[in-house]
C-alpha positions as CSV (number, residue, x, y, z in Angstrom):
1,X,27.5,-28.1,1.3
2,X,26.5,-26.5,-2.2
3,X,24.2,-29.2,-2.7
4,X,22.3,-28.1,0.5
5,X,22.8,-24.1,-0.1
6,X,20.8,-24.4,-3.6
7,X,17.6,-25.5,-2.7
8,X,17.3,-23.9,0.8
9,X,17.9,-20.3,-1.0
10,X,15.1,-21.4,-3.7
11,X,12.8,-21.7,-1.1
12,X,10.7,-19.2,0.5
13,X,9.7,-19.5,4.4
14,X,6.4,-20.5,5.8
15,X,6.2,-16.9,7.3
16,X,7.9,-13.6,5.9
17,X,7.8,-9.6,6.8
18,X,8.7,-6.2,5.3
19,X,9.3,-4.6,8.4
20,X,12.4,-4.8,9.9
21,X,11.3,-4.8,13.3
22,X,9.7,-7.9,12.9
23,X,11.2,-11.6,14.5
24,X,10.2,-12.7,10.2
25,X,12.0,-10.1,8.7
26,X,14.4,-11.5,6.1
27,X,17.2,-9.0,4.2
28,X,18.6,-12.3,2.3
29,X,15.1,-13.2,1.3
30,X,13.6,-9.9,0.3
31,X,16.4,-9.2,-1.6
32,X,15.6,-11.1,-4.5
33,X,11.8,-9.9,-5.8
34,X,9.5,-11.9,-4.0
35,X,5.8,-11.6,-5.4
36,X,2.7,-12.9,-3.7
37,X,-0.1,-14.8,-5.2
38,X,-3.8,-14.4,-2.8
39,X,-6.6,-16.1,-3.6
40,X,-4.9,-16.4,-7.5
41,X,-4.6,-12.6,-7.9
42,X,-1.3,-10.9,-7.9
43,X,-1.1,-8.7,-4.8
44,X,1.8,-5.7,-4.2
45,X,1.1,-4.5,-0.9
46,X,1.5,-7.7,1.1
47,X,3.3,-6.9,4.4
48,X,3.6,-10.0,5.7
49,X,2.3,-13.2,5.2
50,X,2.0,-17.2,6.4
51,X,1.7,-19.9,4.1
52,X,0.4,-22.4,6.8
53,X,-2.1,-20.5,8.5
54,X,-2.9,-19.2,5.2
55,X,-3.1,-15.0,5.3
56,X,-1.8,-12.1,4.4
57,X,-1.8,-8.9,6.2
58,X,-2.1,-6.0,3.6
59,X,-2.0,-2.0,3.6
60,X,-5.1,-0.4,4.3
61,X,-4.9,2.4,2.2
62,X,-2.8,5.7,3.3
63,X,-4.2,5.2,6.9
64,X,-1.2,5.4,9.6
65,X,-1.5,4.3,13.2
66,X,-0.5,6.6,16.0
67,X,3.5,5.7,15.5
68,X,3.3,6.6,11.7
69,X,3.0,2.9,10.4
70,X,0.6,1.8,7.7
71,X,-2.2,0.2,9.0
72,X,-2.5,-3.6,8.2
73,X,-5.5,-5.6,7.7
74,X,-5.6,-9.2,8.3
75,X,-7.1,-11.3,5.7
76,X,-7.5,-15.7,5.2
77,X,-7.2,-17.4,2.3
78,X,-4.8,-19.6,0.0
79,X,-1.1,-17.8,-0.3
80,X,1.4,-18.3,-2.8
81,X,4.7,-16.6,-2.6
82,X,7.1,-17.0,-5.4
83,X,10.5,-15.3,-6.6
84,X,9.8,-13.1,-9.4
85,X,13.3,-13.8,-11.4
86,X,12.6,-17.1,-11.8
87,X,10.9,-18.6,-15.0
């Protein structure tokens, strides 16, 4: 079984969210420092994101929607998330 643990907790799914009220939210994943490369430029305010379909939805700026939430803007292009304590 430890054989199969390792490289499934190495690998980051297709599909991954900050907020916890989200179906891709993922405590065991976003504990380790994830970091997110977009169109080959290190981006840190990446909400959520999809390898496959290939976006990211990031902050817009200090705007809040009518619950409180930061807004998010949808944008295409190639993603590359990574772990950040890795070499």
């Amino acid at each position: 079984m430890s054989e199969n643990d390792k490289p499934a907790s190495d690998q980051l799914p297709d599909r991954l969210s900050v907020d916890p009220r989200s179906p891709y939210y993922n405590a065991d994943v976003l504990s380790r420092e994830v970091g997110i490369r977009f169109k080959g430029v290190e981006k840190t305010n990446v909400e959520e994101y999809c390898v496959s379909e290939g976006w990211v939805r990031v902050t817009a700026g200090n705007a809040k929607d009518r619950h409180g939430n930061p807004l998010t803007i949808k944008v295409h292009g190639p993603v590359e998330p990574y772990f950040r304590d890795k070499a």
